[in-house]
C-alpha positions as CSV (number, residue, x, y, z in Angstrom):
1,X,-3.6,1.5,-20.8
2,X,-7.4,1.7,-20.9
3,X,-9.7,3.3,-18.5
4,X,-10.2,0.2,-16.1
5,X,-9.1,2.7,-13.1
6,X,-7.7,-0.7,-11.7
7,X,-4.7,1.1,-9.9
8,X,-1.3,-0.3,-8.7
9,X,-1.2,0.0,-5.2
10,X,2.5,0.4,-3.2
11,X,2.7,-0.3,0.0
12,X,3.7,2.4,2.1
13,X,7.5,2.3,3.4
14,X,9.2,3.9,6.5
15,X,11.0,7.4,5.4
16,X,14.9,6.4,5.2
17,X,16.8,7.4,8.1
18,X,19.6,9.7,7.8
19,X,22.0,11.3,10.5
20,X,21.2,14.8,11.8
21,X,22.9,17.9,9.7
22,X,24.2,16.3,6.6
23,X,24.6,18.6,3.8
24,X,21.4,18.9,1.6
25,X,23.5,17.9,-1.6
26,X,24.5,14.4,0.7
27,X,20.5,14.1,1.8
28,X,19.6,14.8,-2.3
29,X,22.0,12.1,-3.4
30,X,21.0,9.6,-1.3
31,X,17.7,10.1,-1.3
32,X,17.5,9.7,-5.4
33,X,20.1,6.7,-5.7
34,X,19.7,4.3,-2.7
35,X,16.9,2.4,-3.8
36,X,18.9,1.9,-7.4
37,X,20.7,-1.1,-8.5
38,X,24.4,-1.1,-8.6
39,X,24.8,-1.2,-12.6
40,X,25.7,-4.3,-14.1
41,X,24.0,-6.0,-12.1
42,X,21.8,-9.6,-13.1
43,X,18.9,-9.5,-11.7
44,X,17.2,-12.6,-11.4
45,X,13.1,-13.2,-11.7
46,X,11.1,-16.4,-10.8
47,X,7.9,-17.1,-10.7
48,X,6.2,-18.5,-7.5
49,X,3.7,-21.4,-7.8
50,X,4.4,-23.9,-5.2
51,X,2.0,-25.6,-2.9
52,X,3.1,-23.4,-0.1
53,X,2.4,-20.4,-2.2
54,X,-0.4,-19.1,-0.8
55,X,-2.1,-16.1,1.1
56,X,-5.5,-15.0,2.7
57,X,-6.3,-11.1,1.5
58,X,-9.3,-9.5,1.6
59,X,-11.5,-9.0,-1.0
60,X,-11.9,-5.7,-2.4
61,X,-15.7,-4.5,-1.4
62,X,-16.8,-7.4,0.7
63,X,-13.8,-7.7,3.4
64,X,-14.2,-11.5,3.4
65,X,-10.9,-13.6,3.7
66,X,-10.2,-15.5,0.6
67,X,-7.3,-17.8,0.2
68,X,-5.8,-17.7,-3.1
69,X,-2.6,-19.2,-4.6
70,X,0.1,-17.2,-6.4
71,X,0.3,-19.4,-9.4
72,X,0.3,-17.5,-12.5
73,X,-0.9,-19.2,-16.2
74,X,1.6,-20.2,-18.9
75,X,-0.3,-17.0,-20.8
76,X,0.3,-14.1,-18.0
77,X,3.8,-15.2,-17.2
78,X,5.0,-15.1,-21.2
79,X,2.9,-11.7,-20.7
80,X,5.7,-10.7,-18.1
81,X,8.8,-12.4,-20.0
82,X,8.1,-10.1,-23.1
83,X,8.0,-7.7,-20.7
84,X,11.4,-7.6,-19.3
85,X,12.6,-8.5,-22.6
86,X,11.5,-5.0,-23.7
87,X,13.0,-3.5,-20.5
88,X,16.4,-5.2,-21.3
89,X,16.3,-4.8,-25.5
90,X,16.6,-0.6,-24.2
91,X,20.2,-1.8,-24.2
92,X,20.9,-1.0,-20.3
93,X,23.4,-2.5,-18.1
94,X,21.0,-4.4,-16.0
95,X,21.1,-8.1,-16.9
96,X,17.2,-9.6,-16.6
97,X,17.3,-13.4,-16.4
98,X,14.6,-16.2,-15.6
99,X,15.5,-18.5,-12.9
100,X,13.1,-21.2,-11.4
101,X,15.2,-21.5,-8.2
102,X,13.6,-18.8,-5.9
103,X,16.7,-18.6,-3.5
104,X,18.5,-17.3,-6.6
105,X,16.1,-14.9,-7.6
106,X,15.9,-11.1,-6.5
107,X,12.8,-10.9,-7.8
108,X,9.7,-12.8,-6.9
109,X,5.9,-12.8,-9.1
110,X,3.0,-14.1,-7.8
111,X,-0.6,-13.7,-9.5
112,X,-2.7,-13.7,-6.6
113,X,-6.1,-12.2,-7.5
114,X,-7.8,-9.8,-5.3
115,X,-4.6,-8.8,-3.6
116,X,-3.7,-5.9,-6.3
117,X,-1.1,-5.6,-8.5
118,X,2.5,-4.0,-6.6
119,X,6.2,-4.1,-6.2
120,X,8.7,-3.5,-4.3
121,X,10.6,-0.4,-5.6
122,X,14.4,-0.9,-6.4
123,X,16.9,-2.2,-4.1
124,X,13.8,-2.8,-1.3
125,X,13.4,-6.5,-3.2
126,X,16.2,-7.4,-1.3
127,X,14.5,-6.3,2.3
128,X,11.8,-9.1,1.0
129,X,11.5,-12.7,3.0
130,X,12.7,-15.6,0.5
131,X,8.6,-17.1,0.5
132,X,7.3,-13.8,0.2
133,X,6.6,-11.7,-2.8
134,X,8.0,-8.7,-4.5
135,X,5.5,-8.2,-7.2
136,X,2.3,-9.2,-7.6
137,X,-0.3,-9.0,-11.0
138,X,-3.8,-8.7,-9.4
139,X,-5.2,-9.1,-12.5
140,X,-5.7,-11.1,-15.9
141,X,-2.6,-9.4,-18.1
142,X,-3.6,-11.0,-21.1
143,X,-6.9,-8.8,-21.3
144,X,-6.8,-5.7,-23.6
145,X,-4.2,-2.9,-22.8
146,X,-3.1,-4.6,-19.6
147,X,0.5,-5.8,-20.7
148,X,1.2,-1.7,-19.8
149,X,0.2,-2.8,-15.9
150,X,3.3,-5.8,-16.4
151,X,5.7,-2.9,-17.7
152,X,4.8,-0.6,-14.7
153,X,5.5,-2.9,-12.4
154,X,9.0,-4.0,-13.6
155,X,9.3,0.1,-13.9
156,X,9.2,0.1,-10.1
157,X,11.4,-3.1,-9.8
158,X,13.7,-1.1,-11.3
159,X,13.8,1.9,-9.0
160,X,10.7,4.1,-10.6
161,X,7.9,5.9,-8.6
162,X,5.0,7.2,-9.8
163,X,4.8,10.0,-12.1
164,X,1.3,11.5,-11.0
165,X,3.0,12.1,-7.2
166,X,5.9,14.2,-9.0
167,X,6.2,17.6,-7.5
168,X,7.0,18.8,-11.0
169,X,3.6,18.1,-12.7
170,X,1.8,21.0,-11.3
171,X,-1.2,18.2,-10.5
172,X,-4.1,20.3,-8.6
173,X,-6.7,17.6,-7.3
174,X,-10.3,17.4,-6.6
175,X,-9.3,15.6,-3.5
176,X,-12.7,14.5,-2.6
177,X,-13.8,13.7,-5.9
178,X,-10.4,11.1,-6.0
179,X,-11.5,9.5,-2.2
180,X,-14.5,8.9,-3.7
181,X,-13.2,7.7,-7.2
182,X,-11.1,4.8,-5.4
183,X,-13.3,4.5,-2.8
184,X,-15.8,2.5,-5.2
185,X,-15.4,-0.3,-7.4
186,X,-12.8,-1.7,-8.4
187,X,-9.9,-0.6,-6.1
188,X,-11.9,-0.2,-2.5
189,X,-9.3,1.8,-1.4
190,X,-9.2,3.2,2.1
191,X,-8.6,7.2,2.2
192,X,-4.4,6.9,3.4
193,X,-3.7,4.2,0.3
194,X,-5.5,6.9,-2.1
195,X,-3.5,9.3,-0.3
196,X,-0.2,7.4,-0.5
197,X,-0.3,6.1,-4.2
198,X,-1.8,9.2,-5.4
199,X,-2.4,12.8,-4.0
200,X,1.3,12.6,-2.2
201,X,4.0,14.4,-3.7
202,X,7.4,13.1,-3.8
203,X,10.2,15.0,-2.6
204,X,11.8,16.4,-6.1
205,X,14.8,13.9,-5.3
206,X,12.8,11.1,-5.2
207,X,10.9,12.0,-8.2
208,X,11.9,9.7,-12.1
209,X,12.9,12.9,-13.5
210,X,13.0,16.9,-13.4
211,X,10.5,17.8,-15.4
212,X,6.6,15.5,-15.5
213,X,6.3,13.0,-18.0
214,X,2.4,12.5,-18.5
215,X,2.8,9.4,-21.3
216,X,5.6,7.7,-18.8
217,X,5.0,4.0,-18.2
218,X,4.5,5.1,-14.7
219,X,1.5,7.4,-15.0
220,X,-2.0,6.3,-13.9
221,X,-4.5,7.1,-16.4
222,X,-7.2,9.5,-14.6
223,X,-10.6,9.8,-16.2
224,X,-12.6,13.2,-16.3
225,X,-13.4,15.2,-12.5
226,X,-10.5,14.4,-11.2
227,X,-7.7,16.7,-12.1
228,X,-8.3,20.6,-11.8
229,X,-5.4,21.9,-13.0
230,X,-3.4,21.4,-15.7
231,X,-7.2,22.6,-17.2
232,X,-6.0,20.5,-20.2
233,X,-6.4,17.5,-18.3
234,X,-9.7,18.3,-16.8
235,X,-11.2,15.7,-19.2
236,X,-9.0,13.0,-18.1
237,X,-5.7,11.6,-18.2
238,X,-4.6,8.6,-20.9
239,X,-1.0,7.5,-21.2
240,X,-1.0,4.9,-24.2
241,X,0.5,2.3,-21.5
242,X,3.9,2.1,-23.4
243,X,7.7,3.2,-22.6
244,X,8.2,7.1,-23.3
245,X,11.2,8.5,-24.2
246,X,11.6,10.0,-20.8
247,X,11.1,6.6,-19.7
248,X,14.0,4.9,-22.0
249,X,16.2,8.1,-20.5
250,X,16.0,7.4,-17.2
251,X,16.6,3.5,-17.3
252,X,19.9,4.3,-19.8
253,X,20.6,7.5,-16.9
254,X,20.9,5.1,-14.4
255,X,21.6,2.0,-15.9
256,X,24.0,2.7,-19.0
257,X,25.5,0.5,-21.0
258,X,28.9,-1.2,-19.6
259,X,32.2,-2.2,-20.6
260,X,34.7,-4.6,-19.8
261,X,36.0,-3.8,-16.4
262,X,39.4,-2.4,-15.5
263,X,41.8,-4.4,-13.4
264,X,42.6,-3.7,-9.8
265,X,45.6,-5.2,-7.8
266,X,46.4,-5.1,-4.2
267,X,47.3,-2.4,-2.5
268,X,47.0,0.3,-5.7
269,X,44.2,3.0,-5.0
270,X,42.5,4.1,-8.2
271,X,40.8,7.3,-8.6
272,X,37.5,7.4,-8.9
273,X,37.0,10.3,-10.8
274,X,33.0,9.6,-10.9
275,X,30.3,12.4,-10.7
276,X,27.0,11.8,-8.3
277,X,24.9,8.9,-9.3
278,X,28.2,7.4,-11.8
279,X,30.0,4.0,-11.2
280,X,33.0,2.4,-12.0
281,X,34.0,-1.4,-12.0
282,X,36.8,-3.3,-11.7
283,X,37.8,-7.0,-12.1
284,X,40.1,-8.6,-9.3
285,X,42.1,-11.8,-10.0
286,X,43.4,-12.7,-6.5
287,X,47.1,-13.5,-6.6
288,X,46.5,-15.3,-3.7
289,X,43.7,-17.2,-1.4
290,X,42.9,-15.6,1.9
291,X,41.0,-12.8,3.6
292,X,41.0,-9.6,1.6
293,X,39.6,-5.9,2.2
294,X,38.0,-3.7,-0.4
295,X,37.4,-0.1,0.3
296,X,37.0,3.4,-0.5
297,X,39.1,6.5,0.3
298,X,38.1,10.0,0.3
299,X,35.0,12.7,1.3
300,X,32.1,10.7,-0.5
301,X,28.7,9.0,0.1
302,X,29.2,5.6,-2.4
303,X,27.5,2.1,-2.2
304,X,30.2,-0.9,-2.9
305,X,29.4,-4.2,-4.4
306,X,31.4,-7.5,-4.9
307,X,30.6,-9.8,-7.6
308,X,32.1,-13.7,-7.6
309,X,31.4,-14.5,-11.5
310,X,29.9,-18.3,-11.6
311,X,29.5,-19.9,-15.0
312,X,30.7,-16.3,-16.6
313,X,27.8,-14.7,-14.6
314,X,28.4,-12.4,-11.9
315,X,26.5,-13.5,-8.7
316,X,26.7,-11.3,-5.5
317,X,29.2,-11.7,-2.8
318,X,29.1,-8.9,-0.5
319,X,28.3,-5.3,-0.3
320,X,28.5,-1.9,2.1
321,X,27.0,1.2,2.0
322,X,28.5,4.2,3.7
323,X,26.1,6.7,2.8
324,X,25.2,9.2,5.2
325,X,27.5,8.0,7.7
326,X,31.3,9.8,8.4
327,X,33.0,6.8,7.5
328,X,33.7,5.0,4.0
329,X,32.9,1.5,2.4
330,X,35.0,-1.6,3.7
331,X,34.2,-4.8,3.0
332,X,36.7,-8.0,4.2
333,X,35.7,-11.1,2.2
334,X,37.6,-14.5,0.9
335,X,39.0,-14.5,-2.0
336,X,40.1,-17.6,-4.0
337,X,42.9,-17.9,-6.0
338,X,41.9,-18.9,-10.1
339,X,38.2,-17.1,-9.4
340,X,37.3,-13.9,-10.8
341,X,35.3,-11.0,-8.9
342,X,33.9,-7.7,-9.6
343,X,34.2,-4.6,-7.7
344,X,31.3,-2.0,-8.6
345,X,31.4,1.6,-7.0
346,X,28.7,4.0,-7.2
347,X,29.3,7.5,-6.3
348,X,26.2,9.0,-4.0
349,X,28.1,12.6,-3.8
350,X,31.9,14.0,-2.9
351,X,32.7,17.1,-1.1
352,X,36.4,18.5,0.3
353,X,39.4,18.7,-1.8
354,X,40.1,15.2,-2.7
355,X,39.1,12.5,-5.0
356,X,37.0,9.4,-3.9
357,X,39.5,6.3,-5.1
358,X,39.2,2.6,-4.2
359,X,41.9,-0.3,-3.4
360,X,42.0,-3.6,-2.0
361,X,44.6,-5.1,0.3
């Protein structure tokens, strides 16, 4: 990535919140895995171009209004394409599909100049309006080194952060020197977005990983002035704008390869046997048409998802998360005889003497 100090800019998101005196291992879990995917999941991208596609920013040193369509070139969106390509080729569990239906699509790209370039981290796509964005590309991504600013933001789609705001890197800041730095040209930034995209450290179980990763994907590049400590990095900051290992780690972490799914039949609870952040599937063949319920059993935070497969693709159905409240994950939904659905389960964290297990009746 070169030294453009064009900066993505996230838009700053209510804390989550959780009941009063849960256990910090409960608050830890959840706070690292809700915004993540359940695995296996196909997520779905379209790009946004319509004649309704359109907004009224601001533009960045001058205030004025200008209205702008989100219409990306033929050039920018194959830029993005190779992108996810490179995400998916890691060999994760994620499935990353094109669609040009935007109700279909969990993902939405615009290419609306002047209005930054942003996503919408993890499983807060789905919080998005159907017209409304989840990423945007600011900026021309066909220029030099700026296909790293296309893998950044599908980083974040994925459930990333940013690396700088890790609590493990040790980062001591000029902070005025950095007000004034984004204050200028080309980002305009007020002094709370500089202070929410950069000098804010993340809780450690928000962070991408335990330890800082200075050539991730999701580092900004710094130039000289701004960083005081580590002294090595006094004279600037330069990621080479590609995937790092640490990177490829935590996409395989939480997005590993699958198998085929196991069966589950009525009224048979399976044990879990999952440790925090794990999943297990199961495929359900209906013996029968009618109203079902799907739930888990046992002392655990978990996040369940139902899958109707369509065509041989598996396309949401219905979902529940318990975590953080005293109760588990039901979910009642119609299932029809001769179609095939999917049951994913992903541990948050256990606790007490028994084993976390799942049935459907």
């Amino acid at each position: 990535m070169p030294m453009t100090a064009r900066y993505c800019s996230l838009a700053r998101q209510p804390a989550p919140v959780l009941p009063p005196g849960l256990a910090a291992e409960r608050v830890a879990a959840l706070v690292g895995g809700q915004r993540m995917w359940a695995n296996a999941t196909v997520l779905h991208y379209c790009f946004l171009g319509g004649d309704t596609d359109i907004s009224v920013v601001p533009m960045p040193g001058t205030g004025r209004p200008r209205r702008g369509s989100w219409a990306g070139t033929e050039e920018q969106r194959d830029v993005v394409r190779d992108c996810f390509r490179e995400w998916r080729d890691l060999g994760i569990g994620l499935g990353l599909e094109e669609v040009r239906d935007r109700s279909e699509a969990e993902l939405r790209i615009g290419f609306q100049p002047g209005d930054g370039s942003w996503s919408a981290v993890g499983k807060d796509a789905l919080g998005v309006g159907l017209n409304d964005r989840t990423m945007n590309f600011g900026w021309d991504l066909t220029a030099p080194g700026e296909r790293a600013t296309a893998l950044h933001q599908i980083g974040h789609a994925l459930g990333m952060l940013h690396e700088h705001q890790s609590p493990f890197a040790g980062i001591l800041w000029d902070d005025e020197a950095v007000y004034a730095e984004l204050a200028g040209p080309p980002n305009h930034w007020s002094r709370e977005r500089t202070f929410h995209n950069i000098l804010r450290k993340l809780d450690g179980d928000e962070a991408n990983g335990p330890v800082w990763d200075p050539q991730s994907i999701m580092e900004y590049p710094f130039s000289s002035g701004l960083i005081l400590e580590p002294e090595h990095y006094r004279s600037g900051l330069r990621p080479p704008g590609t995937l790092s290992a640490a990177d490829k780690e935590f996409a395989l972490r939480w997005y590993p390869p699958t198998g085929r799914p196991g069966p589950l039949v009525p009224f048979r609870s399976v044990p879990l046997g999952l440790g925090p952040g794990e999943q297990a599937d199961f495929r359900v063949d209906p013996p029968e048409t009618r109203e079902y319920t799907v739930g888990t059993f046992g002392d655990s935070d978990a996040v369940v998802v139902v899958f109707e497969e369509r065509d041989g693709v598996p396309r949401y159905f219905a979902g529940q998360d318990d975590g953080g409240t005293p109760l588990n994950a039901t979910i009642r939904a119609r299932f029809v005889k001769g179609r095939r659905y999917v049951v994913r389960v992903r541990l948050y964290s256990s606790w007490g003497a028994g084993e976390t297990a799942v049935m459907y009746w």
